[in-house]
C-alpha positions in Angstrom: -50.7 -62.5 -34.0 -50.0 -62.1 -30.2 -51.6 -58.8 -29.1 -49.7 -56.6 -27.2 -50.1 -56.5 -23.1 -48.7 -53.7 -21.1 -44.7 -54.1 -20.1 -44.8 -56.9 -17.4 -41.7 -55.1 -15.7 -43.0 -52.1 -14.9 -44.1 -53.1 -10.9 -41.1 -54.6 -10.6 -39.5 -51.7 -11.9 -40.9 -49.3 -9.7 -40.7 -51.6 -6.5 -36.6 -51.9 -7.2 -36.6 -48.5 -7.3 -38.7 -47.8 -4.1 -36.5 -50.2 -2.1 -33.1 -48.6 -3.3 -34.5 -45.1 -2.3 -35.2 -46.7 1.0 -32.1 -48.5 1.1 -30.5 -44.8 1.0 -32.3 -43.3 3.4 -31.9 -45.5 6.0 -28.3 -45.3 5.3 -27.9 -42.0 7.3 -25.1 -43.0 9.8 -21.7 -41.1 9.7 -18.7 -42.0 11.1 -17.1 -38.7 11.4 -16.0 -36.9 14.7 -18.9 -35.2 16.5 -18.1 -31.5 15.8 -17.2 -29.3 18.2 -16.2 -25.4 18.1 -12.6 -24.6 19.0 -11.9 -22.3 21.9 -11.3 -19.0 21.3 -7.9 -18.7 22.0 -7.7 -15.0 22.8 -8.9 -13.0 25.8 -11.9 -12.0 26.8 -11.7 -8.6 26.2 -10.3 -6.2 23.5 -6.9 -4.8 25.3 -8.8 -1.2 24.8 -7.1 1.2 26.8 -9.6 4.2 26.2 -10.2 4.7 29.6 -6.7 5.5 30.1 -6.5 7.7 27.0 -9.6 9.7 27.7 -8.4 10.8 31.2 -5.0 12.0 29.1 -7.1 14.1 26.2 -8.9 17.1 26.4 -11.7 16.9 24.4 -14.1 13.2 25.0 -13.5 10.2 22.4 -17.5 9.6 21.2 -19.2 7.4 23.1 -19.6 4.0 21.7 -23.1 3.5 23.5 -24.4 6.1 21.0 -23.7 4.3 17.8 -25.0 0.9 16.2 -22.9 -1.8 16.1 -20.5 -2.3 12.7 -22.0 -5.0 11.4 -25.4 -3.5 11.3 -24.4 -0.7 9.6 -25.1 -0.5 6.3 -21.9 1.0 4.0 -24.2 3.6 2.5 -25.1 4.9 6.3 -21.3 4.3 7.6 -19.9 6.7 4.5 -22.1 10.0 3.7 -19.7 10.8 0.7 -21.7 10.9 -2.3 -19.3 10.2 -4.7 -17.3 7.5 -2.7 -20.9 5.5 -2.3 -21.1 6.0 -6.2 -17.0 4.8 -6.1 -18.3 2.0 -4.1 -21.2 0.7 -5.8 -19.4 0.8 -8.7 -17.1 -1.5 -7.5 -19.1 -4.4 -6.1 -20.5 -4.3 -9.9 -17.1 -4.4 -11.5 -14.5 -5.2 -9.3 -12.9 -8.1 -11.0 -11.5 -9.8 -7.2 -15.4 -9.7 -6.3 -16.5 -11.1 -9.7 -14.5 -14.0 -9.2 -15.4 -14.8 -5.5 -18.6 -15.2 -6.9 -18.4 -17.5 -9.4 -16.1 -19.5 -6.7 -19.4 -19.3 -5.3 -20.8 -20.9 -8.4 -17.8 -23.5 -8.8 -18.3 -24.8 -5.2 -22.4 -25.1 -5.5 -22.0 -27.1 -8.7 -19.3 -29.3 -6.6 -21.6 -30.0 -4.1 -24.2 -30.9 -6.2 -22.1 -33.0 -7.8 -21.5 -34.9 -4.6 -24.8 -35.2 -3.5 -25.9 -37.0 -6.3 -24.2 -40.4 -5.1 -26.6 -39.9 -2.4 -29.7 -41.0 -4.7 -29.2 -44.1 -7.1 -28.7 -43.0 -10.9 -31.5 -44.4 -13.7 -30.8 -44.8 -16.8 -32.9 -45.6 -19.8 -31.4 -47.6 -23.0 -32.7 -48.8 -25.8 -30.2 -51.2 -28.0 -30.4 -52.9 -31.5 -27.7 -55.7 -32.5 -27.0 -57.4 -35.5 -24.5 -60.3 -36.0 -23.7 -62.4 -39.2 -23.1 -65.9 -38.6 -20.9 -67.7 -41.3 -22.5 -70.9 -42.8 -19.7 -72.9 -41.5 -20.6 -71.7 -37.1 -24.4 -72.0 -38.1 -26.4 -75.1 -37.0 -28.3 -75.0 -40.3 -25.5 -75.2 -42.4 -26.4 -71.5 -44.2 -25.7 -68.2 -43.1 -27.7 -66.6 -41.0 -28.1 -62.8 -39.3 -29.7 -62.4 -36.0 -31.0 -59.9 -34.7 -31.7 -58.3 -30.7 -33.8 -55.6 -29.8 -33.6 -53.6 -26.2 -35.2 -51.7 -23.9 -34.9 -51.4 -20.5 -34.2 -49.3 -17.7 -31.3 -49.7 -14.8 -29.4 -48.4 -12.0 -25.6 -48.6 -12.1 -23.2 -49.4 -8.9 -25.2 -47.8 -6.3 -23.4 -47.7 -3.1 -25.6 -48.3 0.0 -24.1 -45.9 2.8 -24.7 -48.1 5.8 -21.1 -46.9 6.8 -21.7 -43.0 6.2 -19.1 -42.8 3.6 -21.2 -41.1 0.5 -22.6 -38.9 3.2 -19.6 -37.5 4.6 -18.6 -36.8 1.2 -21.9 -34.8 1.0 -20.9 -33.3 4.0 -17.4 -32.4 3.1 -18.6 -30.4 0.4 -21.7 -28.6 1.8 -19.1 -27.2 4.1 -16.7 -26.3 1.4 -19.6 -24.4 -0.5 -20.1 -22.6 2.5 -17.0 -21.4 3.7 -17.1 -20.1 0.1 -19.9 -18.9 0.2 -18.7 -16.6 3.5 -14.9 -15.9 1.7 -16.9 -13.8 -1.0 -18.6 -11.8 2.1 -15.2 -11.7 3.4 -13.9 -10.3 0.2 -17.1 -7.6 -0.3 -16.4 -6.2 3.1 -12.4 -5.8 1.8 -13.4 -4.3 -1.0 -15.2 -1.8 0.3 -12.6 -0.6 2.8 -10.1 -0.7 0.1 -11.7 1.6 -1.7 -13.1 4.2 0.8 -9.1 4.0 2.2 -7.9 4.8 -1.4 -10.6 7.5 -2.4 -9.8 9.2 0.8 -6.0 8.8 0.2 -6.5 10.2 -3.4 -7.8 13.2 -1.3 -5.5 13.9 0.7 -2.9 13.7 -1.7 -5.1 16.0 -3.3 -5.2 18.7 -0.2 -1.5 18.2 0.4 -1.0 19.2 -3.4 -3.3 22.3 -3.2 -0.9 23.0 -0.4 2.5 22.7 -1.9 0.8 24.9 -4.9 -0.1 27.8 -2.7 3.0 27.2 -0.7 5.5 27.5 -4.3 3.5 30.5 -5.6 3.4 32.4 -2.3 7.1 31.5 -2.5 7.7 32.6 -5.8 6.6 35.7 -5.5 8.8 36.2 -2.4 11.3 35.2 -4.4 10.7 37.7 -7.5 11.3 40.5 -4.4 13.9 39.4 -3.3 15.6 39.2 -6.4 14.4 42.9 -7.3 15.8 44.1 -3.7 19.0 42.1 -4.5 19.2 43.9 -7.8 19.4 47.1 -6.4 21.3 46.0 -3.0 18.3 45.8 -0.6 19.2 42.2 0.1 22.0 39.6 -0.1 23.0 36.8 -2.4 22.8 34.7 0.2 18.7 35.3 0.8 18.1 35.3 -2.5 19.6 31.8 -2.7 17.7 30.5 0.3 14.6 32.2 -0.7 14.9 29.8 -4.0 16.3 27.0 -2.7 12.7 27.0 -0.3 10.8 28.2 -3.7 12.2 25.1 -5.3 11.7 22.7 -2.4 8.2 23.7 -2.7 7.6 22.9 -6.2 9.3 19.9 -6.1 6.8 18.6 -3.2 3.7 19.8 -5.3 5.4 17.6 -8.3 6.0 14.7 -6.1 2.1 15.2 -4.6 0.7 15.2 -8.2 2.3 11.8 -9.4 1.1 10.6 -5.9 -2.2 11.9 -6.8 -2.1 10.7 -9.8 -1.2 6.7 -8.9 -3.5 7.0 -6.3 -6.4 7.5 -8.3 -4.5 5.2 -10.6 -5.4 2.0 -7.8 -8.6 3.5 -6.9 -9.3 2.9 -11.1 -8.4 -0.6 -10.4 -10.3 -1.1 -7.2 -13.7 0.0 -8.5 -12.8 -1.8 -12.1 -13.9 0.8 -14.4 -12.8 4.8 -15.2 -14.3 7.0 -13.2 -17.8 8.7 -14.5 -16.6 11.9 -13.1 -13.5 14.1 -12.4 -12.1 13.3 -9.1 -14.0 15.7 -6.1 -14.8 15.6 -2.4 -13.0 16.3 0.6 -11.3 14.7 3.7 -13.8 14.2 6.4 -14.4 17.0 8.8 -13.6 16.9 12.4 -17.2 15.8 13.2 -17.4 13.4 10.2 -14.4 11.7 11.7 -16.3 11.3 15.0 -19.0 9.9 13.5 -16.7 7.7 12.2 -14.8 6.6 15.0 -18.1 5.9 17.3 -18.6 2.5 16.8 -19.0 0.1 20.1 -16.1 -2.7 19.9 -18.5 -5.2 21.8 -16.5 -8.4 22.8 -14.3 -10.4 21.0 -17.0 -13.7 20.8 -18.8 -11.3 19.0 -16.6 -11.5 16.2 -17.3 -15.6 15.7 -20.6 -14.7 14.3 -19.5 -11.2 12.6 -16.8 -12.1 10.9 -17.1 -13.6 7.1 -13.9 -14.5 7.2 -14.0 -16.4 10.6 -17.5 -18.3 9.5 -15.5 -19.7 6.7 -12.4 -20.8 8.5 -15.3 -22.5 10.4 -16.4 -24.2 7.4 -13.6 -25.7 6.6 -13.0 -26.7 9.8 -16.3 -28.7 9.2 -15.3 -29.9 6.0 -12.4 -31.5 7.3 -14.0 -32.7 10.4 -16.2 -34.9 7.5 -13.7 -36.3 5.6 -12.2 -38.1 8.7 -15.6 -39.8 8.8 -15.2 -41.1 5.2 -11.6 -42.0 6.0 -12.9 -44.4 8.5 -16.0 -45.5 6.4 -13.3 -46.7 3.8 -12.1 -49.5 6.5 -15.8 -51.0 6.5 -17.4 -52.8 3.2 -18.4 -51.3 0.7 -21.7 -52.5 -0.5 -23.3 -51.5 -4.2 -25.9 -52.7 -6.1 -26.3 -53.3 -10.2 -29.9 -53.6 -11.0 -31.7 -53.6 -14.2 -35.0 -54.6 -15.9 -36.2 -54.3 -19.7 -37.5 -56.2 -22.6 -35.7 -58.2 -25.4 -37.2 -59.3 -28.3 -35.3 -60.9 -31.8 -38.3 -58.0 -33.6 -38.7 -54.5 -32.8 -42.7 -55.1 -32.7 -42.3 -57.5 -30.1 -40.4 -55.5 -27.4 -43.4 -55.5 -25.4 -44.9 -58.7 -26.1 -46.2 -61.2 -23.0 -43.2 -63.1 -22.0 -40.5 -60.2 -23.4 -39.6 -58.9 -19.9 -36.1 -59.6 -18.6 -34.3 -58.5 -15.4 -31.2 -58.3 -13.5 -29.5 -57.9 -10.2 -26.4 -58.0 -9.0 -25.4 -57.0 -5.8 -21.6 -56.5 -4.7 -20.0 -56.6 -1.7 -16.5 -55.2 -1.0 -14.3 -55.9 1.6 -10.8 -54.1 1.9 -7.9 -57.0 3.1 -4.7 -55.8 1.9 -4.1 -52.2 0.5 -0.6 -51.8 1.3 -1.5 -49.1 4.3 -3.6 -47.0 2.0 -6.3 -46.2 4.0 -4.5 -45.9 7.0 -3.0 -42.9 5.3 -6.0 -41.4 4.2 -7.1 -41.6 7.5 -4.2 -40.2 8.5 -4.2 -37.5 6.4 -7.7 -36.3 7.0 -6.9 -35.8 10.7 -3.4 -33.8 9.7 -5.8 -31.8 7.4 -8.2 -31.1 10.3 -5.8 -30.2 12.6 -4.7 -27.7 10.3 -7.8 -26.7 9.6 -8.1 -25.9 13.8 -4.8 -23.8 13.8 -6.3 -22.1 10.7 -9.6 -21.2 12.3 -7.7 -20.4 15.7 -4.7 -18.1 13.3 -7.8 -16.7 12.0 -9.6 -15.8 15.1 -6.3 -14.3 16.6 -5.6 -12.1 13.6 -9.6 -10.5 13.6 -8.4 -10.0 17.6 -5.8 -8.1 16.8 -7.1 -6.2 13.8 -9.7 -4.6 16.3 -7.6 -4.4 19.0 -4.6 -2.2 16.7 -8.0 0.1 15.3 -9.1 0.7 18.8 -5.7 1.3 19.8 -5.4 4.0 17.3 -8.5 5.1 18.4 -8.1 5.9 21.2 -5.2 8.1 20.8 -5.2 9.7 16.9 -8.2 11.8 17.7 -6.2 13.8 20.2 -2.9 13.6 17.7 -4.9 15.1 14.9 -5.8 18.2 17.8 -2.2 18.3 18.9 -0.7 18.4 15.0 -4.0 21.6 14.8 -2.0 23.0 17.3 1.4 23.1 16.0 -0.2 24.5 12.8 -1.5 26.9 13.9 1.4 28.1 16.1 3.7 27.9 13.2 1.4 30.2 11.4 1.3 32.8 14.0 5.2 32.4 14.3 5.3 32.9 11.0 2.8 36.5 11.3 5.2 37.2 14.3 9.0 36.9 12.6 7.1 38.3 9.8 6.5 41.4 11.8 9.7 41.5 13.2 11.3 41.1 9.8 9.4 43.7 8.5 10.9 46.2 11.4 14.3 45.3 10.8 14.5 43.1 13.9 14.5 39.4 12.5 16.6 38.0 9.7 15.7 36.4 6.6 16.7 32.9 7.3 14.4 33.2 10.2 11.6 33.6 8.0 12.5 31.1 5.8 12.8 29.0 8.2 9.3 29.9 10.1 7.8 29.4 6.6 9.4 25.9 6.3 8.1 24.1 9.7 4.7 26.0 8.6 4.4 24.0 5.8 5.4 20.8 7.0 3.0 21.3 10.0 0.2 21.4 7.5 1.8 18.9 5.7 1.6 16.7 8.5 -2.2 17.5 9.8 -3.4 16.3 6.5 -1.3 12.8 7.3 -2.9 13.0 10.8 -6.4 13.3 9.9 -5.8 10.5 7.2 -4.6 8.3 9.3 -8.1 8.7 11.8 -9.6 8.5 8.8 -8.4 5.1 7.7 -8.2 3.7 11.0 -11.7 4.3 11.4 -12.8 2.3 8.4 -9.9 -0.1 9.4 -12.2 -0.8 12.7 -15.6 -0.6 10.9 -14.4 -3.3 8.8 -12.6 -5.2 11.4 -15.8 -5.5 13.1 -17.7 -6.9 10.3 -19.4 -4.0 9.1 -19.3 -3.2 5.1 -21.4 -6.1 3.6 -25.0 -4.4 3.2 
């Protein structure tokens, strides 16, 4: 009996598999476009005007100098409500938006991964066993026989040597594409948290304008009830009594129409945070100083925002992505060269798959050069430099609109501080207009409808600071995100 050596194959096996590593790594050219980053096609500066607007107010916009930049404030710093950080934490837990970004995140890593396996040669093991009848008729012996094969072996299947770069722009490709999606779901966090610090604080004021109209209609109401107990006994006319409910139910239905506002309000702030609130809904609209807080962050310079901006770096990356694919575009017009290889042990017993003399082999390289394919890969060639071309005017669309996004916040800036004083003011006039015709009423000296009306514009004045302070209020977080702030 033939004793049993060690498989014969196994050097050769391993130096195959040495040189076709080599093979790939010395295959590290790529035809693709050198990269280079697009202009920024805006100006050089934000089109701030709070010079100007500063000389116009009286009372000082913060100074910028005196606050960190955006992006390196933190969300929890940036907004001291307790219960909108709660709101907010919440929300990068169970916002469904977020959840998906990231397992786009998790689609576009196994993608990659995918592609860069065709970078390394794949070996597989196989083990095989065949049996075949031959009739007595086929056989040389004149009976029937059944052979039989065992085997083993190990091989490598159609591995594509990249002298060309075209596996490796591939790679490329997608390495970019994980990327930009990697930056689209910190693009998407900072959204999500200045959509829901906008909608908490909208829910608020909703909520103060509704306390409002309340007081308003029962202050009214009871005016009313007077006047309809002087117009009992003659003290006053039809006509005031009318007017005096006509503004009663004006009133009343602005406190209804502020509830169901309220109500939807907290209604999308459900949806934004992606679970029902742990608590009844609290908190106030930021005070004056709060507000200034808020509004003191430094713009900086538009450049800035290429390495701020999540949703900038991924425009980038697709930018990248495409400027790869060109390169395996024109790889695709070179040949293609592969390689087959495999090495084992066959044997007609399965005792003797490793006998002396068992070992077989095989190698089959291929070589593939395109003649004719009907203009094919002249119009993937083409179409990869459309793509990236698009993928400039998307980066460049992209850059523009972060331009303007800061440049409207600043804007608004710059001149809704002093609005929210000037609306104060009218408030406050109307109410002592109000104390005044009140007086005058009182003595006989000024009618009802001027009343009435006093205590109209009053409430519409109050109506329209708690608009005004919103609006500072979401154009500050407007900025803060603009300027990439919102992902820690």
């Amino acid at each position: 009996m033939t004793k049993p050596v060690p498989f014969a194959g196994a050097p050769r096996a391993a130096l195959l598999t040495a040189a076709l590593l080599g093979a790939s790594l010395l295959s590290a050219c790529s035809m693709a476009p050198t990269y280079e980053r697009p202009a920024a096609p805006v100006a050089a500066t934000f089109p701030s005007d709070s010079a100007g607007a500063a000389s116009r107010t009286s009372v000082p916009l913060p100074l910028a100098g005196n606050a960190r930049t955006a992006v390196d404030t933190g969300w929890r710093d940036y907004f001291t409500d307790q219960r909108l950080q709660s709101l907010i934490a919440a929300s990068l837990e169970n916002n469904r938006d977020l959840r998906t970004a990231v397992l786009r995140i998790e689609e576009a890593r196994a993608l990659y991964n995918v592609q860069s396996a065709d970078r390394l040669p794949n070996v597989n093991a196989s083990f095989g066993e065949t049996r075949a009848k031959t009739p007595a008729f086929l056989s040389s012996t004149g009976q029937t026989t059944i052979g039989k094969r065992y085997d083993i072996g190990a091989s490598v299947s159609a591995f594509e040597l990249d002298f060309f770069g075209r596996v490796k722009s591939l790679n490329d490709a997608a390495l970019a594409s994980y990327l930009a999606t990697e930056e689209a779901r910190s693009a998407a966090q900072i959204a999500l948290v200045s959509q829901v610090a906008q909608a908490y604080y909208t829910e608020r004021a909703y909520a103060e304008q509704y306390a409002l109209a309340q007081q308003t209609y029962e202050a009214r109401a009871r005016t009313y009830k007077l006047t309809q107990q002087r117009a009992e006994v003659g003290a006053s006319s039809r006509l005031d009594l009318r007017s005096n409910e006509t503004l009663m139910e004006t009133a009343r239905a602005s406190a209804l129409t502020l509830a169901r506002q309220r109500a939807q309000a907290e209604n999308a702030l459900t949806l934004l945070v992606g679970q029902p609130p742990a608590s009844a809904a609290s908190g106030a609209m930021p005070t004056d100083a709060q507000l200034d807080a808020l509004n003191a962050l430094p713009e900086g310079l538009p450049s800035d925002l290429l390495t701020r901006r999540p949703d900038i770096r991924s425009a980038e990356q697709r930018l990248k992505s495409a400027n790869a694919n060109i390169g395996a575009a024109r790889a695709a017009f070179f040949p293609r060269i592969s390689l087959t290889a495999a090495i084992g042990s066959s044997s007609p017993s399965l005792h003797g798959l490793f006998d002396s003399g068992s070992g077989s082999w095989s190698f089959a390289p291929q070589l593939t050069l395109p003649i004719f394919d009907a203009g094919r890969n002249s119009a993937n060639l083409t179409l990869s430099e459309v793509r990236k071309n698009i993928a400039v005017a998307d980066y460049e669309k992209t850059i523009q609109t972060a331009f303007r996004e800061v440049a409207d916040a600043l804007a608004a800036r710059d001149y809704l501080g002093e609005q929210v004083n000037a609306q104060r003011a009218v408030q406050e006039a109307q109410a002592d207009r109000l104390k005044l015709l009140q007086l005058r009423f009182d003595n006989g000296v000024a009618s009802t409808l001027d009343v009435l009306d006093a205590q109209r514009e009053l409430f519409s004045a109050q109506q329209s600071l708690v608009q005004a302070r919103l609006l500072r209020t979401t154009t500050a977080i407007d900025l803060y995100r603009a300027l990439g702030g919102g992902l820690r």
